[in-house]
C-alpha positions in Angstrom: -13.9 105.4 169.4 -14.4 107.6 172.9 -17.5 107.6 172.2 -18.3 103.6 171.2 -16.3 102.8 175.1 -18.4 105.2 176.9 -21.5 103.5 175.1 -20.3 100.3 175.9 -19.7 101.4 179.7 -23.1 102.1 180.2 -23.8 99.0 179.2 -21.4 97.5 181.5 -22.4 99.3 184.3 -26.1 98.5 183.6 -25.5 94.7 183.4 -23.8 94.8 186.8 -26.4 96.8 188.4 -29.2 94.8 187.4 -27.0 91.4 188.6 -27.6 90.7 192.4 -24.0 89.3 192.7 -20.6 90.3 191.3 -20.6 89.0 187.6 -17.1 86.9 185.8 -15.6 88.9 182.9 -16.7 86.2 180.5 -20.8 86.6 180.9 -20.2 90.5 180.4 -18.6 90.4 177.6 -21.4 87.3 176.2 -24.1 89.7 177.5 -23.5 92.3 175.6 -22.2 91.0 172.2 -19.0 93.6 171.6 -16.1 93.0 171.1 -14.0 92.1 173.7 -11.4 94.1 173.9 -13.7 97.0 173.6 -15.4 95.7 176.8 -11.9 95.7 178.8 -11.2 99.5 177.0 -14.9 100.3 179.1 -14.3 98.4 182.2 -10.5 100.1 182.8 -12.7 103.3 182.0 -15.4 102.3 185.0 -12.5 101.0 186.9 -10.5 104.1 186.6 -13.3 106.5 187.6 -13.9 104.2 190.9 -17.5 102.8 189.5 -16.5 99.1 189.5 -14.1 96.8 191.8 -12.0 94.1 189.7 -10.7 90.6 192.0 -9.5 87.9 191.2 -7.0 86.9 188.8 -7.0 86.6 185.0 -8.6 85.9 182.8 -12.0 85.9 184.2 -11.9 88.4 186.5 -14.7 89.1 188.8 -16.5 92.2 188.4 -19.0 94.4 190.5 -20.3 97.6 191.0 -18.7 99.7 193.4 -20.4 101.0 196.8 -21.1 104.3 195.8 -23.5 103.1 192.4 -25.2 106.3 192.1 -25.5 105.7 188.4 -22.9 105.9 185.4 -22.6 109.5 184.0 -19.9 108.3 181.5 
């Protein structure tokens, strides 16, 4: 399962790179066709390690990339 939330991170963090603005919980999870609650497993992974910024409040948070994107090493 480690290794199927890391996967999905990268995928995460690859969708909000490529966005030019901070994306809404709902068109990650439609973008990348997993499961949802595997998506919010990833994104309290990213969050955790300080790669994305969450706002708002549920349940379509906003998401972006945080400051320091140097790329996801998951």
């Amino acid at each position: 399962m480690i290794t199927r939330i890391g996967l999905a991170a990268g995928k995460i963090w690859e969708h909000l790179d490529a966005q030019d603005k901070p994306s809404q919980l709902g068109d990650i999870i439609s973008s990348l066709e997993e499961d949802r609650d595997l998506v919010l497993m990833s994104m309290g992974w990213l969050a955790r390690e300080g790669h994305i910024v969450m706002s708002g409040k549920g349940p379509n948070y906003t998401i972006k990339l945080s400051q320091h994107k140097g790329g996801y090493n998951g």
